[in-house]
C-alpha positions as CSV (number, residue, x, y, z in Angstrom):
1,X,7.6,38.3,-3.8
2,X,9.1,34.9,-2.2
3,X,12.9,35.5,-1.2
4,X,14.9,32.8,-2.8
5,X,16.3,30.3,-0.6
6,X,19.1,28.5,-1.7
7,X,22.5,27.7,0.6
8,X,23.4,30.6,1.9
9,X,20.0,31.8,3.0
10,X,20.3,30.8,7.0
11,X,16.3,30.4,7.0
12,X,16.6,27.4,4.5
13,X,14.7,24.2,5.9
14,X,16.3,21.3,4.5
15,X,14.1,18.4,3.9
16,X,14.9,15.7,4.3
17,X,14.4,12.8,1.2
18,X,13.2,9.3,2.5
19,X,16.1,7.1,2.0
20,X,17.8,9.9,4.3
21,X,14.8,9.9,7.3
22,X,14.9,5.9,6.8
23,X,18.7,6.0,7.7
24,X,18.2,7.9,10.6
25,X,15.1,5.2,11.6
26,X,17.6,2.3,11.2
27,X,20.1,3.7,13.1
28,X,17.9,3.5,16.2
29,X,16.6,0.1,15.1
30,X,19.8,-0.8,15.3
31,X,20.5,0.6,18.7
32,X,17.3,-1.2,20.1
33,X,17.8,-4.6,18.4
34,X,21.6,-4.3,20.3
35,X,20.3,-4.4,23.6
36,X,18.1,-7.9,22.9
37,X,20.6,-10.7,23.2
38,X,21.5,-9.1,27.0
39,X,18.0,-8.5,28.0
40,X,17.1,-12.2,26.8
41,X,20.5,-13.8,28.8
42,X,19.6,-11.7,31.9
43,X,15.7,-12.9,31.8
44,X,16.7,-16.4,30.9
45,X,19.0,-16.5,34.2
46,X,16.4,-14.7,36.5
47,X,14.1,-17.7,35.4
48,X,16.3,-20.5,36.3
49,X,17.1,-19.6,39.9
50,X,15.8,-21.9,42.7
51,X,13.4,-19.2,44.0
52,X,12.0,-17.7,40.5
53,X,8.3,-18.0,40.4
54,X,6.5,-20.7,38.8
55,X,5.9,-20.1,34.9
56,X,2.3,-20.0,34.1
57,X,1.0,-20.7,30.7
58,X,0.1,-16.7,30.5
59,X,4.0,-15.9,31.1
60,X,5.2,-18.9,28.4
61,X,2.6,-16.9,25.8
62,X,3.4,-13.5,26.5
63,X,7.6,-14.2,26.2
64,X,6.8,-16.0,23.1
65,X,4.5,-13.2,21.5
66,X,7.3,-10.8,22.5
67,X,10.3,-12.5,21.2
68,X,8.0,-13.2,17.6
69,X,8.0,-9.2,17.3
70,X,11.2,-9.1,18.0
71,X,12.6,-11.5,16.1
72,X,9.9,-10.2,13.1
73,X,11.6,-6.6,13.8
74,X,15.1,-7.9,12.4
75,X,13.6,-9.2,9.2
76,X,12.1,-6.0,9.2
77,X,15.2,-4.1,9.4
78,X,17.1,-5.7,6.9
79,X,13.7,-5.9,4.4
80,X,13.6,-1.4,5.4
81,X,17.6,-1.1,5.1
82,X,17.2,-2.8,1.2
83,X,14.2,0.0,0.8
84,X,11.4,-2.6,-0.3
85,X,7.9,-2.2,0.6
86,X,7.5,-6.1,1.0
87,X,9.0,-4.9,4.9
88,X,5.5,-4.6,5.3
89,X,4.5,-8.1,5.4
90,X,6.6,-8.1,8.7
91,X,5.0,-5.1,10.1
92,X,1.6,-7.2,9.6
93,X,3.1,-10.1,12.1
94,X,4.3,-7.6,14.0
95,X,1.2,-5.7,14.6
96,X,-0.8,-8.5,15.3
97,X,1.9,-10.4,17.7
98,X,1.9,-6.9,19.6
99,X,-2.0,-7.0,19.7
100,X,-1.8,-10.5,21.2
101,X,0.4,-9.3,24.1
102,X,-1.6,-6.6,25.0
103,X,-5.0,-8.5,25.0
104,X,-3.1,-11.2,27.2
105,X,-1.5,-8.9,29.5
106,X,-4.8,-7.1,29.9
107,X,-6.0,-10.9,31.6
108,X,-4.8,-11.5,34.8
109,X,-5.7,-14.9,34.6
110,X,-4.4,-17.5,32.2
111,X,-7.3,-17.7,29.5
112,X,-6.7,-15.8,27.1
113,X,-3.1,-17.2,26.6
114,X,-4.9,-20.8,26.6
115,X,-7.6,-19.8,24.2
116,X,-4.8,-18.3,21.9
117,X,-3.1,-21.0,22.2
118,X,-6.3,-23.6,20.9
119,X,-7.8,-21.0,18.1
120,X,-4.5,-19.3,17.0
121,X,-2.3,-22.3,17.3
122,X,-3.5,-25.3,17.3
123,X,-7.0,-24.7,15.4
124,X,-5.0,-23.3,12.6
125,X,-2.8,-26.3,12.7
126,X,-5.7,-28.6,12.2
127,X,-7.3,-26.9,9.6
128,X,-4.1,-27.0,7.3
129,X,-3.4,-30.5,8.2
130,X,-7.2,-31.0,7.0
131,X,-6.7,-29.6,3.8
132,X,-3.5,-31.4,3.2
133,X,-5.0,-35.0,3.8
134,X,-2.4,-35.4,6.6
135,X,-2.3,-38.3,8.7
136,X,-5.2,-39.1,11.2
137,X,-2.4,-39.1,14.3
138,X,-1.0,-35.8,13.6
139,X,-4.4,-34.0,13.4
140,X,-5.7,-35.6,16.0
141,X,-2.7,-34.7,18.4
142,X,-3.2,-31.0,17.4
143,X,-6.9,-31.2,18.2
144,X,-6.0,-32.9,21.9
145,X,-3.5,-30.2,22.2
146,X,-6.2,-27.4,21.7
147,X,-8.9,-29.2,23.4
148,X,-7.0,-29.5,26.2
149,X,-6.6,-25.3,26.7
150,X,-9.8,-24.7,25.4
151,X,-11.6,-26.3,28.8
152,X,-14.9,-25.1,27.5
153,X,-14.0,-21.1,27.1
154,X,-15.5,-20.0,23.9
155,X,-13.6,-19.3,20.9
156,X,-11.4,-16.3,20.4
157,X,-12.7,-13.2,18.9
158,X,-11.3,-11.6,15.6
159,X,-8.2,-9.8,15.9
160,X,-9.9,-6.7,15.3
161,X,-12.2,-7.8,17.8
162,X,-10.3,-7.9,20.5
163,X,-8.3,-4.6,19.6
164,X,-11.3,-3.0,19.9
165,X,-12.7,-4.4,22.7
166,X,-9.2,-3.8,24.8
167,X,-8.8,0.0,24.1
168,X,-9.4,2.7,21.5
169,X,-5.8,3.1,21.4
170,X,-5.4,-0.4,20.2
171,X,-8.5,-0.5,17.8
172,X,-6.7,2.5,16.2
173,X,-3.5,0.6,15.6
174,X,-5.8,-2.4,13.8
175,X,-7.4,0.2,12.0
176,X,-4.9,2.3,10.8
177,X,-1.5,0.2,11.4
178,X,-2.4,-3.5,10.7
179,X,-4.9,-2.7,7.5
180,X,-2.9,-0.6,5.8
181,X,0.4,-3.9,6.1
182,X,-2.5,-6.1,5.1
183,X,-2.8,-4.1,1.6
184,X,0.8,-4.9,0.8
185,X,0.5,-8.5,2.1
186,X,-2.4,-9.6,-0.2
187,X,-3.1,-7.4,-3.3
188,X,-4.3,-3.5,-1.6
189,X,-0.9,-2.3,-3.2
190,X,-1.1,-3.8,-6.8
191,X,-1.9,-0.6,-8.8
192,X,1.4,0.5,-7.1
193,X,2.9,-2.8,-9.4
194,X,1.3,-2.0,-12.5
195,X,3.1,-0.1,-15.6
196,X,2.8,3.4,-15.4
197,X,2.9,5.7,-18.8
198,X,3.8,2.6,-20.6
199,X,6.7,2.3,-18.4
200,X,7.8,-1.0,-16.2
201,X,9.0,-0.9,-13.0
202,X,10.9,-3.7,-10.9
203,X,9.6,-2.9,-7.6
204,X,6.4,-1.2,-5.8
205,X,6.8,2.6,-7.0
206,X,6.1,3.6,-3.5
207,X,9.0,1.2,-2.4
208,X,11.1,4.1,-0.9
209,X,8.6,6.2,1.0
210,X,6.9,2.9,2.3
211,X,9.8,1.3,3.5
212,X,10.3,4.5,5.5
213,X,7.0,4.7,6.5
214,X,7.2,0.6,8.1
215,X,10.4,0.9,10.0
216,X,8.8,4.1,11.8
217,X,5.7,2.2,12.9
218,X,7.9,-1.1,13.8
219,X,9.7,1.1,16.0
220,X,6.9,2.5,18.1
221,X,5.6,-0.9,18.1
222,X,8.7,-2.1,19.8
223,X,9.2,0.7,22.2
224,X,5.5,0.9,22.9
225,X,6.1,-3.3,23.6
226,X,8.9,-2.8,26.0
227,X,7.2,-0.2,28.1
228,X,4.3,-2.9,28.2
229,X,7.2,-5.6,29.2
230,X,8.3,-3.1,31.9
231,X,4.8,-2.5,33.0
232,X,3.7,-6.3,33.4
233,X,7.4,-7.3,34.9
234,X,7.1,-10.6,32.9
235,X,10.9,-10.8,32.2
236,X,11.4,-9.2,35.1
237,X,13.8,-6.5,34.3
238,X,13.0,-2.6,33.3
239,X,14.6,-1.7,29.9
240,X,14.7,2.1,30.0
241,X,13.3,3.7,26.6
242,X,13.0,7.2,27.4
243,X,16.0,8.2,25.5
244,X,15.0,5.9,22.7
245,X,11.5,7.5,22.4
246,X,13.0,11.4,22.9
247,X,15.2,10.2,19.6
248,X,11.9,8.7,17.4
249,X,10.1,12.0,18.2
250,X,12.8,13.9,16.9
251,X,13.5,12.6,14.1
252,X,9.4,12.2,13.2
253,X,9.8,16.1,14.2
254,X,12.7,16.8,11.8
255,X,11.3,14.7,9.0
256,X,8.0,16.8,8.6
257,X,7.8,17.6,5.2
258,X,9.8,14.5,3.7
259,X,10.4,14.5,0.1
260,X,10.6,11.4,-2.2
């Protein structure tokens, strides 16, 4: 027969409810998101000595693609802190912003930062202005703007082109990672909305345990983002994250087994 295991049984494995593991997960988003405003301040005053290097159009695209995760991360946080699945939405732009960077750092040269910067930028740009019947000036100085990093290079693949094309590793993420933030961003999570035994709920019913389940995958975007920073030496600093990756594993480790 099963022993009983209540409080004083030593042998007891607590689990841990989601709300509980989430707290843990914001503790060390807060931690990270702490160190930003330093890192930035040191980077920015690297950049303006009198013998930094030249920015290139490939740096410009990769600090801006880094500081819209980050910046994406903190309405993440406060979205996961408030336990709503909508913190998904963010994980979407952050997932995709953290696809960008790694295509772009994969290229030594600058274009695939200039052919993000026609198709993801500026063709975008002219299409809404398009639709909207805006002014003949302001479309036209978005299609010189693009035309003028295009240069002939053909258009940018998919998004879940280019992950797949760059690595398996980053194919996965799309796959697994950026598809399953797309179901809460358009309507993949409405049956989670819907009355359930004739009873209606304000809020996603899955609020708590996805919540949870975003700020965990924000934060090994981040980390996996500033090991790519330290790697490519864009900002030119190292930001050590060993100690912030040893704490993520253990509390994925400890939170095996999560209850609702």
């Amino acid at each position: 027969m099963r022993r009983s295991l209540d409080r004083r049984d030593p042998q007891r494995k607590v689990e841990m409810t989601f709300p509980e593991r989430r707290e843990q997960y914001l503790e060390l988003a807060d931690r990270i998101s702490a160190l930003t405003p330093s890192l930035v301040a040191a980077a920015t005053q690297r950049h303006q000595l009198e013998n930094a290097p030249e920015q290139t159009t490939r740096d410009d695209v990769l600090i801006g693609l880094a500081l819209k995760v980050e910046g994406t991360f903190r309405a993440l946080i406060d979205d996961c802190r408030a336990g709503r699945s909508e913190a998904l939405h963010h994980l979407k732009t952050m997932v995709e912003g953290f696809i960008y960077f790694y295509v772009v750092s994969a290229d030594p040269t600058p274009r695939t930062a200039e052919r993000i910067l026609a198709d993801a930028v500026a063709a975008q740009k002219v299409k809404r202005l398009k639709d909207i019947a805006a002014a003949d000036s302001e479309i036209l100085g978005w299609q010189t703007f693009g035309d003028e990093f295009r240069q002939e290079a053909k258009r940018l693949a998919t998004l879940e082109r280019l992950a797949k094309d760059h690595s398996v590793e980053l194919g996965g993420w799309y796959a697994s990672v950026y598809r399953l933030a797309c179901e809460s961003a358009h309507l993949g999570d409405l049956l989670l909305w819907m009355p359930e035994d004739r009873v209606i709920h304000l809020g996603s019913r899955a609020a708590e345990e996805r919540a949870t389940t975003t700020i965990r995958y924000a934060l090994q975007v981040v980390l996996s983002l500033i090991d790519s920073i330290n790697k490519t030496n864009v900002l030119g600093l190292h930001a050590p994250t060993e100690d912030l990756w040893q704490t993520l594993r253990a509390i994925e480790r400890e939170g095996a087994g999560t209850t609702p």
